[in-house]
C-alpha positions in Angstrom: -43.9 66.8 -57.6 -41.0 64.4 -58.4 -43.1 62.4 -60.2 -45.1 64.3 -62.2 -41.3 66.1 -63.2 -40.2 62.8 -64.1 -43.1 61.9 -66.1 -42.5 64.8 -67.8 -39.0 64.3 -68.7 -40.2 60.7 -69.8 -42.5 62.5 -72.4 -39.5 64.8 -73.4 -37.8 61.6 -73.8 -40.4 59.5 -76.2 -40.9 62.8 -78.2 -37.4 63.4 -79.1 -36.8 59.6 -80.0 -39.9 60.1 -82.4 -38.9 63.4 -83.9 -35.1 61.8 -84.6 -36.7 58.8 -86.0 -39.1 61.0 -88.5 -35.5 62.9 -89.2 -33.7 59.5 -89.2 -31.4 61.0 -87.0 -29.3 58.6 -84.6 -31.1 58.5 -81.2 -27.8 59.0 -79.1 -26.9 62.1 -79.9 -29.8 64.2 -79.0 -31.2 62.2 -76.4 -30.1 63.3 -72.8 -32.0 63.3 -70.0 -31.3 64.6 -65.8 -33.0 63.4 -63.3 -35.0 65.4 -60.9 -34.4 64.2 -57.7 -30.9 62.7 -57.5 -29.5 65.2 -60.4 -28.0 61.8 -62.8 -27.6 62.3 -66.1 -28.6 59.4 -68.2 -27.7 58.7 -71.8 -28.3 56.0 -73.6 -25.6 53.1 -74.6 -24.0 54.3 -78.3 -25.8 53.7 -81.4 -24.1 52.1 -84.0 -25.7 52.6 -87.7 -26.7 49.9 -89.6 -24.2 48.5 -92.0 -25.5 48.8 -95.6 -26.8 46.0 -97.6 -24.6 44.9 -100.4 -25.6 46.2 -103.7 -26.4 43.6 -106.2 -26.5 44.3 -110.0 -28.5 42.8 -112.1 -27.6 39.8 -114.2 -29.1 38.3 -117.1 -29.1 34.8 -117.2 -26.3 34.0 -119.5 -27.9 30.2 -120.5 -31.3 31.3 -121.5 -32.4 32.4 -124.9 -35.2 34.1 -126.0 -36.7 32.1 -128.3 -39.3 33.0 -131.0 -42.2 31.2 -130.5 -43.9 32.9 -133.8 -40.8 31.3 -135.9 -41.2 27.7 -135.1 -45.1 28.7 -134.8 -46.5 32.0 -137.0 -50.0 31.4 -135.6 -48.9 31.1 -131.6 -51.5 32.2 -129.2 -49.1 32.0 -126.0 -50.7 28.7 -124.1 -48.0 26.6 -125.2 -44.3 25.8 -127.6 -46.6 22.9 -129.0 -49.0 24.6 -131.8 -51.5 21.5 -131.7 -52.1 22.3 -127.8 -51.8 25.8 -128.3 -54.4 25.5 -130.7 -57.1 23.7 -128.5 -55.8 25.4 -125.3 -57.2 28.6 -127.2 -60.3 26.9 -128.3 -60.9 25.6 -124.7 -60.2 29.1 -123.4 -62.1 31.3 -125.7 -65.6 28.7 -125.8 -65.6 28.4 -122.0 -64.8 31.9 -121.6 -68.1 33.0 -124.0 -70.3 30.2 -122.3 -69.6 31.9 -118.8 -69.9 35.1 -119.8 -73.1 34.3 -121.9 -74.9 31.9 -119.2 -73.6 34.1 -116.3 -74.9 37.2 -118.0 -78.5 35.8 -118.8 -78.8 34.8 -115.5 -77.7 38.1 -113.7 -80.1 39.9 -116.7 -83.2 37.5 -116.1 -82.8 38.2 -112.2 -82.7 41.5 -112.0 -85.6 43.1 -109.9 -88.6 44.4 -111.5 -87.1 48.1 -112.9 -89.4 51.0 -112.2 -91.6 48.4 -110.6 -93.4 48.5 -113.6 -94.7 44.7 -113.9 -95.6 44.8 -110.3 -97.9 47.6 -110.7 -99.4 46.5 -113.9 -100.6 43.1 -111.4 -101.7 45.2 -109.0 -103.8 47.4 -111.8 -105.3 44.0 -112.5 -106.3 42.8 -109.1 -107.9 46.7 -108.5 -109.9 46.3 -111.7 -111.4 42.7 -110.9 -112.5 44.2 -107.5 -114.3 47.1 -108.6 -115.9 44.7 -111.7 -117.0 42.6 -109.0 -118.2 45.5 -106.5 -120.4 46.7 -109.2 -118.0 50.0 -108.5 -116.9 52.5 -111.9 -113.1 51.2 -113.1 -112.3 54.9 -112.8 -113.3 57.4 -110.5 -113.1 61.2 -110.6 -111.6 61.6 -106.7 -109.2 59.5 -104.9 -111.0 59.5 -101.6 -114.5 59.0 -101.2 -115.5 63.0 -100.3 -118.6 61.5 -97.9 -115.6 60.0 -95.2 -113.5 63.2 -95.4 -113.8 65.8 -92.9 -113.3 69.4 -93.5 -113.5 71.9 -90.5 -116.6 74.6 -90.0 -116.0 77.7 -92.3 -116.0 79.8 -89.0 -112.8 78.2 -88.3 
């Protein structure tokens, strides 16, 4: 009995820590628990809050300027302050760029399965009408099944 009181209270205990958390609510003053058999109360040690961080505010940085890259270079692409590299950077960029996409794209295009399953059903069309050339049998006939091997039940039935 004792025990399932004090597990009890213990339950009390972790639900109103995590209800004063959720609230943000200092834990110490509404946590307060008795004991069942010897009739302590037990509190927990004070909680100090948390000092608050400093506030910072923001600074530029007084020694850097902005500078203009289209002034010094109208035609600037943004790879570099140098308009020679920038110039080739962007060449490099853009033409390996393209080839990727281009060879990358082919090859994802010229693997992609069979859509429809068209091709694969043209072969098979083909390997069907070689048989039946070679059986002697019609290309097309009129039923699906041969009507001699189905079975249909008595008309008494």
């Amino acid at each position: 009995m004792a025990a399932a009181l004090a597990v009890g209270g213990l339950l009390g205990v972790c639900s109103r820590r995590l209800l004063g958390a959720a609230r943000r609510v200092p834990v110490a003053n509404a946590l307060r628990w008795r004991s069942a058999t010897t009739g302590a109360v037990v509190t927990p040690p004070e909680v100090k809050k948390r000092p608050k961080a400093p506030e910072v505010a923001w600074q530029e940085d007084p020694e850097h300027e902005d500078v203009n890259l289209y002034e010094k270079n109208p035609d600037a692409h943004g790879f570099d302050d140098d308009p020679f590299i920038d110039l080739w950077n962007m060449r490099i960029v853009f033409f390996l760029g393209v080839s990727v996409a281009i060879v990358l794209g082919s090859t994802f295009v010229a693997y992609l399965p069979d859509h429809k399953m068209k091709e694969w059903a043209r072969r098979e069309a083909e390997i069907l009408v070689k048989i039946r050339e070679t059986q002697g049998l019609p290309l097309m006939e009129s039923n699906y099944f041969d009507p001699k091997k189905i079975i249909l039940p008595d008309d008494d039935e």
